[in-house]
HTML snippet that shows the backbone in 3Dmol.js (N, CA, C, O; Angstrom):
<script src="https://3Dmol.org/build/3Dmol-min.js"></script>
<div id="view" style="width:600px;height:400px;position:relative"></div>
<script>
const pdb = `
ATOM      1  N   UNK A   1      -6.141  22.372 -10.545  1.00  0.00           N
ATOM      2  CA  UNK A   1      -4.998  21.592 -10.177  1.00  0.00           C
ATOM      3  C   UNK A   1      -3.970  21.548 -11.304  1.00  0.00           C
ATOM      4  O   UNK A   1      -2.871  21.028 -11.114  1.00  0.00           O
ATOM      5  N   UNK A   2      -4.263  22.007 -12.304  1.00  0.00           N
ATOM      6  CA  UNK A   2      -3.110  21.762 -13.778  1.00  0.00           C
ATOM      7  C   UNK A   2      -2.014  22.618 -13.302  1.00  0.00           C
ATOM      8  O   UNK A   2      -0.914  22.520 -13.845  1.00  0.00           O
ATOM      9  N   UNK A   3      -2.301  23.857 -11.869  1.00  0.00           N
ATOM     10  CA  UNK A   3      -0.620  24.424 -12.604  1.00  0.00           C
ATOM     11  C   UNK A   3       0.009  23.709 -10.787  1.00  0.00           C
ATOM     12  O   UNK A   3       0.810  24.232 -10.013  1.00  0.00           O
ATOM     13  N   UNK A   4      -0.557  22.736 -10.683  1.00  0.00           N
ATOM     14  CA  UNK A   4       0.119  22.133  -9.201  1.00  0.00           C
ATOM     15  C   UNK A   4       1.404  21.326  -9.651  1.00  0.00           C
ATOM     16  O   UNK A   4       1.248  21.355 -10.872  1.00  0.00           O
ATOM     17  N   UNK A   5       2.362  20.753  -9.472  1.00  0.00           N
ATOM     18  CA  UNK A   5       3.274  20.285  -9.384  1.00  0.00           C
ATOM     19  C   UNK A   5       2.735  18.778  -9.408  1.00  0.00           C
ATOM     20  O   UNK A   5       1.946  18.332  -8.575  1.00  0.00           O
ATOM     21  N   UNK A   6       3.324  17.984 -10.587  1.00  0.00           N
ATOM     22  CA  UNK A   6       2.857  16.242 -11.112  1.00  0.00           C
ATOM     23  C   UNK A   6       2.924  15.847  -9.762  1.00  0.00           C
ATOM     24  O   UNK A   6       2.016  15.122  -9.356  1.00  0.00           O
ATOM     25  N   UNK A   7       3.719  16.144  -9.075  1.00  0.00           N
ATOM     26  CA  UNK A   7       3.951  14.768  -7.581  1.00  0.00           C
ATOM     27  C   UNK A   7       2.914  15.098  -6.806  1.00  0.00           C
ATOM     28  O   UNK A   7       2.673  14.112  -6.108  1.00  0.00           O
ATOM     29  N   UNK A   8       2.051  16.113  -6.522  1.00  0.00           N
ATOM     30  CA  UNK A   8       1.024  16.204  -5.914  1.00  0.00           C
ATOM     31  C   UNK A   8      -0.151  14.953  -6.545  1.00  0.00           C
ATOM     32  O   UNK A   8      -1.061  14.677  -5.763  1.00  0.00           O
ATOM     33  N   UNK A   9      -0.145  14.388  -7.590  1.00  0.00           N
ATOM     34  CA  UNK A   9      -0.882  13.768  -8.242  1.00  0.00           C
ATOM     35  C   UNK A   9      -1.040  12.327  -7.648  1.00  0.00           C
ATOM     36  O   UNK A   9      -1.976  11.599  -7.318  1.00  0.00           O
ATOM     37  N   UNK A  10       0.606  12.257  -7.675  1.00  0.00           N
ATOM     38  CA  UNK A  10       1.148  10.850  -8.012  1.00  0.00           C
ATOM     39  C   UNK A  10       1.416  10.794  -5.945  1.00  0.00           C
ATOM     40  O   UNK A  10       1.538   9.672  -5.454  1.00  0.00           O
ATOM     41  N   UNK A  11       1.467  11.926  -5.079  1.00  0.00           N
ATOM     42  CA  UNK A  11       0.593  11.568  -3.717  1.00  0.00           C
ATOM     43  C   UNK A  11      -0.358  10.835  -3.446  1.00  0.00           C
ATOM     44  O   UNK A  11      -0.445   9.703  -2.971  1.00  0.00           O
ATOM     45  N   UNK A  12      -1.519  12.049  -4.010  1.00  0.00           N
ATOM     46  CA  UNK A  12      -2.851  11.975  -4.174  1.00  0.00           C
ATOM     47  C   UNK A  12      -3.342  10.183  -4.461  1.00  0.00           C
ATOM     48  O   UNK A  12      -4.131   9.431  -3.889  1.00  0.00           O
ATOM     49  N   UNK A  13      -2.561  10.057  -5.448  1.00  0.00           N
ATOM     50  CA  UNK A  13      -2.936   8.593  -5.712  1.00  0.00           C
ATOM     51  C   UNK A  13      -2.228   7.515  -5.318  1.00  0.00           C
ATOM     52  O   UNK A  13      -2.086   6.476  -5.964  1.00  0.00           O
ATOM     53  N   UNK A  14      -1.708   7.808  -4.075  1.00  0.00           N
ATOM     54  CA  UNK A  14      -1.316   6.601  -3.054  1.00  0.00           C
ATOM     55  C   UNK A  14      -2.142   6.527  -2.262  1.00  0.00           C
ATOM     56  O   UNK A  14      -2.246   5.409  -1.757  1.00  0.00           O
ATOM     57  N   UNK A  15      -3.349   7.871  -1.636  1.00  0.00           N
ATOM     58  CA  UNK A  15      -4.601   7.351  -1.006  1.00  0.00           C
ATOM     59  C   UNK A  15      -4.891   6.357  -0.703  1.00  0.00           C
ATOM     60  O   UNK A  15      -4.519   6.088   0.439  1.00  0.00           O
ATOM     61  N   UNK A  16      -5.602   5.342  -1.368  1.00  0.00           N
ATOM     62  CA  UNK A  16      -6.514   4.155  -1.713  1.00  0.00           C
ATOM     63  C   UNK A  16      -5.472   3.261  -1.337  1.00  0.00           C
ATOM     64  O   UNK A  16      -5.991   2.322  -0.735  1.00  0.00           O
ATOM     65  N   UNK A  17      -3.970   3.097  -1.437  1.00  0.00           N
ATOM     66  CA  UNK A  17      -3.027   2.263  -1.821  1.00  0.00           C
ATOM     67  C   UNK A  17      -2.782   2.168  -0.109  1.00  0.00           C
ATOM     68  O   UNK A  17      -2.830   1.083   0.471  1.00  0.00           O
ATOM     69  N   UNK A  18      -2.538   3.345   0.540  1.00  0.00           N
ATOM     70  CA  UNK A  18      -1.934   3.218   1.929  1.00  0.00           C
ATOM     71  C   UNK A  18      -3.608   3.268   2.898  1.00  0.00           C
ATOM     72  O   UNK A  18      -3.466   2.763   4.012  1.00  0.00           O
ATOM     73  N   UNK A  19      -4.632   3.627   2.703  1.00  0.00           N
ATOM     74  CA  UNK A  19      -5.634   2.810   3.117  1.00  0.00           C
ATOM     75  C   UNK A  19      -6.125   1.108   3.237  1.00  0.00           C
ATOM     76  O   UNK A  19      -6.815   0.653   4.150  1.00  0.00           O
ATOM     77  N   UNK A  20      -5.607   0.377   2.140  1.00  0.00           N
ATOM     78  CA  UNK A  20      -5.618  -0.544   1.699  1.00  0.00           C
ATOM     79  C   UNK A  20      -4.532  -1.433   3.056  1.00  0.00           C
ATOM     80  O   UNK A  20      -4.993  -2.291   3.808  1.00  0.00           O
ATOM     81  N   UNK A  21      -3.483  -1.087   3.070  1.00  0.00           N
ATOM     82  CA  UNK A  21      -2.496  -1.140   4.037  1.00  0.00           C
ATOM     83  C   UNK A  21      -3.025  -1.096   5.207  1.00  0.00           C
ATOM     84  O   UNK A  21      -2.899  -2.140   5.847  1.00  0.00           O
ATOM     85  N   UNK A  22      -3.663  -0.120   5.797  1.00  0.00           N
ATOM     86  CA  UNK A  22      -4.611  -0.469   6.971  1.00  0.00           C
ATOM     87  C   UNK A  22      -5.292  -1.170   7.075  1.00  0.00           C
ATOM     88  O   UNK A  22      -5.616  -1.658   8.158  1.00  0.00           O
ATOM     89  N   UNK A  23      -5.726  -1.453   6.053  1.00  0.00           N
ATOM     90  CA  UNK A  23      -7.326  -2.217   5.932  1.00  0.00           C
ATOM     91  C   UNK A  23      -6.574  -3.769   6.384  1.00  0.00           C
ATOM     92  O   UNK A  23      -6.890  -4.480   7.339  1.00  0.00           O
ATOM     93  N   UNK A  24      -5.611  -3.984   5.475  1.00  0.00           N
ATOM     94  CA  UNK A  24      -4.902  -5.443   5.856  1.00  0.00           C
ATOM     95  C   UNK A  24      -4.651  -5.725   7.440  1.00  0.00           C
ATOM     96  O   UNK A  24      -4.789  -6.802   8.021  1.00  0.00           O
ATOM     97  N   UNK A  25      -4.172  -4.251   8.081  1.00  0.00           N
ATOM     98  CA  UNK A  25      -3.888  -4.573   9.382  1.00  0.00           C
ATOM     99  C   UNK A  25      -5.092  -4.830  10.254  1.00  0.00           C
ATOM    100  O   UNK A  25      -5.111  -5.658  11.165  1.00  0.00           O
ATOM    101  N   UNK A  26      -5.971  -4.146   9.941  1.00  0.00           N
ATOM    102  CA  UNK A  26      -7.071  -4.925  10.365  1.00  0.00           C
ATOM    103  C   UNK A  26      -7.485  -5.959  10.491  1.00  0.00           C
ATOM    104  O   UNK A  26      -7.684  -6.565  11.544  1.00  0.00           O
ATOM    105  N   UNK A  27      -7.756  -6.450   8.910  1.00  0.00           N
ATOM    106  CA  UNK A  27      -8.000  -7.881   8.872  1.00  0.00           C
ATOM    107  C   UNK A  27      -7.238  -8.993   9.752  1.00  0.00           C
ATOM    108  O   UNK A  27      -7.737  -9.994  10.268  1.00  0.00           O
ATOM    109  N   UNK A  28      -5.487  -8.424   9.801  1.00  0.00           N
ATOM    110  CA  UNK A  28      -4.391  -9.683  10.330  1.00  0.00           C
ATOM    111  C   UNK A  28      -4.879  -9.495  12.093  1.00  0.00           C
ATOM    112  O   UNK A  28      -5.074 -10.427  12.874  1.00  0.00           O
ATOM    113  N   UNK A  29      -4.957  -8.481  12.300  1.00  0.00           N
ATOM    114  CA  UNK A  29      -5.337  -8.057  13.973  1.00  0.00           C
ATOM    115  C   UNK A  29      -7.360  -8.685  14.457  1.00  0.00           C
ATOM    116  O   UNK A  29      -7.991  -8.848  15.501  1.00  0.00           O
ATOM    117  N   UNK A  30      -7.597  -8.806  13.212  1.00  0.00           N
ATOM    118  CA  UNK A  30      -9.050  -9.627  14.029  1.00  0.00           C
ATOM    119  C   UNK A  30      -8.925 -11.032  13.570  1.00  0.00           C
ATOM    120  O   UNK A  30      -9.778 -11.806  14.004  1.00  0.00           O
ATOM    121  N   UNK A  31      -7.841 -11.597  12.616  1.00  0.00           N
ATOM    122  CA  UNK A  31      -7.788 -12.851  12.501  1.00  0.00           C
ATOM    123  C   UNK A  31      -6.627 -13.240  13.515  1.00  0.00           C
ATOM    124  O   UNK A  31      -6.700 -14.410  13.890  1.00  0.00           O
ATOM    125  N   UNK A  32      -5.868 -12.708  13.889  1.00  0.00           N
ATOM    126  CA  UNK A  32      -5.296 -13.450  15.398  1.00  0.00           C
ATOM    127  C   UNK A  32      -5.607 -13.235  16.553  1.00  0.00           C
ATOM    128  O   UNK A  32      -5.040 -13.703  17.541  1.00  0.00           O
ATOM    129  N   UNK A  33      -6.929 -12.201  16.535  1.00  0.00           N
ATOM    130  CA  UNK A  33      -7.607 -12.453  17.623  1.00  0.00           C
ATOM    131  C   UNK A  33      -8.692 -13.148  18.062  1.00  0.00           C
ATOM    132  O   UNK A  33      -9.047 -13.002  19.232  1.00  0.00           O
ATOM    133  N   UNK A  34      -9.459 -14.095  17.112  1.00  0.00           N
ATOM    134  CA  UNK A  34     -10.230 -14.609  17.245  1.00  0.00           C
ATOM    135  C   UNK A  34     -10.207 -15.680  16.699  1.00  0.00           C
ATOM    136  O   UNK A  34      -9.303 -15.890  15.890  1.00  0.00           O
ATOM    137  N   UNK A  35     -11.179 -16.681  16.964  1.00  0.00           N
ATOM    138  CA  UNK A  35     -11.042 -18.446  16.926  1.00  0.00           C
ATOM    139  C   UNK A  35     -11.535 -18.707  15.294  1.00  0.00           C
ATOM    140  O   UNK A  35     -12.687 -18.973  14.951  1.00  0.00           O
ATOM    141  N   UNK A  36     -10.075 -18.523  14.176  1.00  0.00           N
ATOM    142  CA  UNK A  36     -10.386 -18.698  12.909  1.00  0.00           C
ATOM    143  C   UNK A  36      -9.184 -19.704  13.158  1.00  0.00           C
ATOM    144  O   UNK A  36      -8.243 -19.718  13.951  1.00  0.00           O
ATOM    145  N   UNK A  37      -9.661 -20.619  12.045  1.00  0.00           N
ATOM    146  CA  UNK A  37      -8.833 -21.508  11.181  1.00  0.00           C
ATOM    147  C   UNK A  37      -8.198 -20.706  10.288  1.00  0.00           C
ATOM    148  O   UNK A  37      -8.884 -20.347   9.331  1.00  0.00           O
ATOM    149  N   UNK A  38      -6.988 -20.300  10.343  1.00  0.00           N
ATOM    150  CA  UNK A  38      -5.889 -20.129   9.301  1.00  0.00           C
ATOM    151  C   UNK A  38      -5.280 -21.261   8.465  1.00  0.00           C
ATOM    152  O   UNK A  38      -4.328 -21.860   8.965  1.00  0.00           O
ATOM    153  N   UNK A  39      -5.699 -21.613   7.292  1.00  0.00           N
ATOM    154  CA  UNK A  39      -5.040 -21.953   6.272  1.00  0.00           C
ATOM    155  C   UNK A  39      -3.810 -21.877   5.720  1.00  0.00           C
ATOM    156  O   UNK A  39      -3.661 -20.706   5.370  1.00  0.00           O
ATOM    157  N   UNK A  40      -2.695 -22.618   5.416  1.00  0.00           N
ATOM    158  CA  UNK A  40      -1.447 -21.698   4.424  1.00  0.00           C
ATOM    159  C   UNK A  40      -1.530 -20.965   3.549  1.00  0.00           C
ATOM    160  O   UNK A  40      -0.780 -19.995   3.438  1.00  0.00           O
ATOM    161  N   UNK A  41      -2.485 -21.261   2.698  1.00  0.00           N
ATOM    162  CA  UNK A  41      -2.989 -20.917   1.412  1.00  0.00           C
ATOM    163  C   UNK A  41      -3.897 -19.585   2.130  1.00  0.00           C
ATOM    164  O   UNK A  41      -4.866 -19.534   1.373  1.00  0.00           O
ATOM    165  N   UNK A  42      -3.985 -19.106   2.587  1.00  0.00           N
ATOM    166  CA  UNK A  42      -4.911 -17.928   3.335  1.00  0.00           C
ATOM    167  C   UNK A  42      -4.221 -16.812   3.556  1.00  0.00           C
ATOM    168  O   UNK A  42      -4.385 -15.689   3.077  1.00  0.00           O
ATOM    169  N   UNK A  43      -3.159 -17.346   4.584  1.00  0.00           N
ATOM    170  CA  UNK A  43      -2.195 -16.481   4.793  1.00  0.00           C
ATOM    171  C   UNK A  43      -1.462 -16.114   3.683  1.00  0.00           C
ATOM    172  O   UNK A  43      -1.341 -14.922   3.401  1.00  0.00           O
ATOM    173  N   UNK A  44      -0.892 -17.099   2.930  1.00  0.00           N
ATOM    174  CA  UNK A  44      -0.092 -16.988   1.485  1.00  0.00           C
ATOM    175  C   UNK A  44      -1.060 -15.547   0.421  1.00  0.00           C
ATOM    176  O   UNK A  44      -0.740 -14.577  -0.266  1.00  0.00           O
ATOM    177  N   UNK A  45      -1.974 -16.038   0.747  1.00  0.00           N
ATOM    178  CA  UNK A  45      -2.620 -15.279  -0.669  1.00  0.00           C
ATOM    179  C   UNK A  45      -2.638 -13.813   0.008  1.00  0.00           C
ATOM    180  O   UNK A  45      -2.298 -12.953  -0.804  1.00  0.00           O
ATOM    181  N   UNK A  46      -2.997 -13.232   1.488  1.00  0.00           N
ATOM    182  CA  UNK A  46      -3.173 -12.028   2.085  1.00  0.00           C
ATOM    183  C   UNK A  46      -1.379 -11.569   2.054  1.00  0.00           C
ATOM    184  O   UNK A  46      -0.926 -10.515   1.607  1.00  0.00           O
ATOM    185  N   UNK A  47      -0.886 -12.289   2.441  1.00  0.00           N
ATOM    186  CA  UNK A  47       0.918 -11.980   2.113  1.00  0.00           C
ATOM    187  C   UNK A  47       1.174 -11.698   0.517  1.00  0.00           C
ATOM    188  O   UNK A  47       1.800 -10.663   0.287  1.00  0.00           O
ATOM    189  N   UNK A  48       0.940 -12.157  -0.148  1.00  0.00           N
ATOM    190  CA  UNK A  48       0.646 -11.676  -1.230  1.00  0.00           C
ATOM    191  C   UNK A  48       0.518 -10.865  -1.784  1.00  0.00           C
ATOM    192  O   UNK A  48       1.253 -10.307  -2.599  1.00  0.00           O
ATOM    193  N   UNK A  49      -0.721 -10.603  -1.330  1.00  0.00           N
ATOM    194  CA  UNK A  49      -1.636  -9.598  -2.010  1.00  0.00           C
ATOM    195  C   UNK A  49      -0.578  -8.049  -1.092  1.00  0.00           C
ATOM    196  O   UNK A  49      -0.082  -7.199  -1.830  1.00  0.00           O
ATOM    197  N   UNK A  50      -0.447  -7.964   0.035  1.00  0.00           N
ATOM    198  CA  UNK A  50       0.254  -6.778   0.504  1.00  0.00           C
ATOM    199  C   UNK A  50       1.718  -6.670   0.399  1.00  0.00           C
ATOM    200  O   UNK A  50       2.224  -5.624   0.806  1.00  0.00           O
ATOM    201  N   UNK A  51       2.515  -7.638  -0.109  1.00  0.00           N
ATOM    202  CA  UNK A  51       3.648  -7.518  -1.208  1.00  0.00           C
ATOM    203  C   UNK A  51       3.381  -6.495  -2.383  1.00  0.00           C
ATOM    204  O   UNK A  51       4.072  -5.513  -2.655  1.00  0.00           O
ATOM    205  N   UNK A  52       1.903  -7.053  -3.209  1.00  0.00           N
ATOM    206  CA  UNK A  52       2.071  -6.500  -4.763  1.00  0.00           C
ATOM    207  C   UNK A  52       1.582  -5.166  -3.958  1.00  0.00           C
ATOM    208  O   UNK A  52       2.105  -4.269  -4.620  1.00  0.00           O
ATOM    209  N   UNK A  53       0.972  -4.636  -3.051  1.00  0.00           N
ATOM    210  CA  UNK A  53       0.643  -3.254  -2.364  1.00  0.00           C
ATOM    211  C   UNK A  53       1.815  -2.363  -2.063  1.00  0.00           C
ATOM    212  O   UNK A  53       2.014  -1.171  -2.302  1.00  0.00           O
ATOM    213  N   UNK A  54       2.512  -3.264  -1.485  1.00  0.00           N
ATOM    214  CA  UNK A  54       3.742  -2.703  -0.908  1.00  0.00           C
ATOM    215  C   UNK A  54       4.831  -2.118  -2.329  1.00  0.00           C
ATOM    216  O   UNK A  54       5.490  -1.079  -2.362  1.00  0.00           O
ATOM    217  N   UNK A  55       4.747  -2.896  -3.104  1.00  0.00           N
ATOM    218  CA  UNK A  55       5.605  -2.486  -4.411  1.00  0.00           C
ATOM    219  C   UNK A  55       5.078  -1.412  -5.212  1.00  0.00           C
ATOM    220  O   UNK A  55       5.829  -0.800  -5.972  1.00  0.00           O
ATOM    221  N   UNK A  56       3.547  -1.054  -5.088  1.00  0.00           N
ATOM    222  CA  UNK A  56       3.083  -0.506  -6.202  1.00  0.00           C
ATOM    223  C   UNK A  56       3.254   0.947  -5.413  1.00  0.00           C
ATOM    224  O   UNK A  56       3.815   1.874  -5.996  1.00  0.00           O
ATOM    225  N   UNK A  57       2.587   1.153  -3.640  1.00  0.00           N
ATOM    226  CA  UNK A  57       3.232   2.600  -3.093  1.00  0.00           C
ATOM    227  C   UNK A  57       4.501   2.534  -3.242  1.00  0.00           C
ATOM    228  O   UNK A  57       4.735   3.680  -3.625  1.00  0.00           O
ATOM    229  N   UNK A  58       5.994   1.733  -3.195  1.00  0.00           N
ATOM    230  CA  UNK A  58       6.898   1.891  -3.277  1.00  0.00           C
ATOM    231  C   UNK A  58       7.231   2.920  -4.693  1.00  0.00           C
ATOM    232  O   UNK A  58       7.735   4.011  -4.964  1.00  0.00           O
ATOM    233  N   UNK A  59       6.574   1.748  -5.353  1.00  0.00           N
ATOM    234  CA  UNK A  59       7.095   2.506  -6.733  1.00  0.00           C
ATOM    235  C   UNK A  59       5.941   3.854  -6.875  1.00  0.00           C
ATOM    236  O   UNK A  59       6.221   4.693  -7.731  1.00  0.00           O
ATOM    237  N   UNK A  60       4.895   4.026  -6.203  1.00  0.00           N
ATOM    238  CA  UNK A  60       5.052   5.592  -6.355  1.00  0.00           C
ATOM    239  C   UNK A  60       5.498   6.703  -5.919  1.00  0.00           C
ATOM    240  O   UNK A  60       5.648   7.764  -6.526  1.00  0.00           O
ATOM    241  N   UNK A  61       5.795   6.332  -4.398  1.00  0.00           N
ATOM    242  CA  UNK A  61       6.563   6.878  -3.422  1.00  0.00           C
ATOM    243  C   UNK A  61       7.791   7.615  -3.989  1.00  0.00           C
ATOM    244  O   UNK A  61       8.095   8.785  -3.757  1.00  0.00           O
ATOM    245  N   UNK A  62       8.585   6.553  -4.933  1.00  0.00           N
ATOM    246  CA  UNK A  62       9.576   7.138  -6.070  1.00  0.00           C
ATOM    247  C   UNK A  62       9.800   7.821  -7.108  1.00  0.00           C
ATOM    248  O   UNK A  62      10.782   8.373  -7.605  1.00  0.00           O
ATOM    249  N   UNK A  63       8.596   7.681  -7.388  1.00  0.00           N
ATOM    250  CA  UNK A  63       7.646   8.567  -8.183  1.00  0.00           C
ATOM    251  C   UNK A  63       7.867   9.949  -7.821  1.00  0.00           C
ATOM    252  O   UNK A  63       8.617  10.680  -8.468  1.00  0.00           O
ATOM    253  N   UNK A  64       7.207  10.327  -6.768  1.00  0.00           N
ATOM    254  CA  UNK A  64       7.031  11.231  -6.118  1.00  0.00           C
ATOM    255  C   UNK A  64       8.631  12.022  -6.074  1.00  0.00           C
ATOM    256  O   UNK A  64       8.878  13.148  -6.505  1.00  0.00           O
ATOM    257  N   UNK A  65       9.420  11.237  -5.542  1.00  0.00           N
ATOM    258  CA  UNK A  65      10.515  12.180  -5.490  1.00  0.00           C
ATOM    259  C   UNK A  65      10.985  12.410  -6.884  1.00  0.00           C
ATOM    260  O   UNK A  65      11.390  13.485  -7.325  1.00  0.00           O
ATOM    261  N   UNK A  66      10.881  11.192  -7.585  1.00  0.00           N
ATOM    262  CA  UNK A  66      11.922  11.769  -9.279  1.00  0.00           C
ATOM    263  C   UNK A  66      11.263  13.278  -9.910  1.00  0.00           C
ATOM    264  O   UNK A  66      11.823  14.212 -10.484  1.00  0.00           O
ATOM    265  N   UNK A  67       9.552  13.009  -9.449  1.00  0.00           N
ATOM    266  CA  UNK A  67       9.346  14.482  -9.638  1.00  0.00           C
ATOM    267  C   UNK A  67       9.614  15.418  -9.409  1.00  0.00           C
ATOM    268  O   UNK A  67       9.521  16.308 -10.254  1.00  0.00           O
ATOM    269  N   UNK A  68      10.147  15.691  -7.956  1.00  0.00           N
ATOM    270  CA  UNK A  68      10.634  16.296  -7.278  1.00  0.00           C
ATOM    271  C   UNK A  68      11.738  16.976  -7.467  1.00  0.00           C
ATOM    272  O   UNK A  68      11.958  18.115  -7.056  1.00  0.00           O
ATOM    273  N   UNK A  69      12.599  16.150  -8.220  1.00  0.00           N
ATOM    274  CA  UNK A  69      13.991  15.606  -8.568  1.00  0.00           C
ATOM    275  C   UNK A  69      14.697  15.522  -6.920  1.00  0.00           C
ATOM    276  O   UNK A  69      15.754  16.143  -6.807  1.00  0.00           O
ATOM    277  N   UNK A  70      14.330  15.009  -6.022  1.00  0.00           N
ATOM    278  CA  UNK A  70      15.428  14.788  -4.743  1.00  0.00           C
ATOM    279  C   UNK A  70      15.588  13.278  -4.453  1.00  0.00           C
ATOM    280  O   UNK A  70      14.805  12.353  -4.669  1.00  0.00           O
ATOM    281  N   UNK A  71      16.949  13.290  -3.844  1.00  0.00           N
ATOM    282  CA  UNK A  71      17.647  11.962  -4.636  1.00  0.00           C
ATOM    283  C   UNK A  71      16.723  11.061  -2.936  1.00  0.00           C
ATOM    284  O   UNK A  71      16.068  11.681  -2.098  1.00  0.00           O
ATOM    285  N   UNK A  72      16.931   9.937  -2.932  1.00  0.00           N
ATOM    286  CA  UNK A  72      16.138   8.926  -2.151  1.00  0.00           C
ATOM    287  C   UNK A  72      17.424   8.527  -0.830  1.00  0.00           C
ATOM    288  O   UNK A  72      17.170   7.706   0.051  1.00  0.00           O
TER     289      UNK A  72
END
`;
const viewer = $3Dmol.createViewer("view");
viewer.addModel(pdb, "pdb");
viewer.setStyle({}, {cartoon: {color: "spectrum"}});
viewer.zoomTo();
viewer.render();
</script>
């Protein structure tokens, strides 16, 4: 992989990041389908948590192109 192009890398390692993203939709799709007590503090912390997700593929996503060099 050394003579591949850096943004293949910095793909590669959004994997886990945009799995993660599913995984949440999961969780939100069996907690409004079934007889849970939602908390504020529950929801707050899962909103949260897929904010700091959402920023970290963002910012590699950008990544990806500066490697690239093509403009966004």
């Amino acid at each position: 992989m050394s003579d591949q192009h850096p943004a293949f890398k910095t793909v590669y390692d959004m994997e886990e990041g945009v799995a993660d993203i599913e995984r949440y939709g999961d969780l939100l799709m069996d907690l409004g389908t079934g007889d849970h007590d939602l908390t504020r503090g529950g929801v707050y912390v899962i909103g949260k948590q897929l904010k700091i997700l959402g920023q970290a593929v963002d910012t590699k996503w950008r990544l990806v192109f500066d490697q690239l060099k093509v403009p966004l």
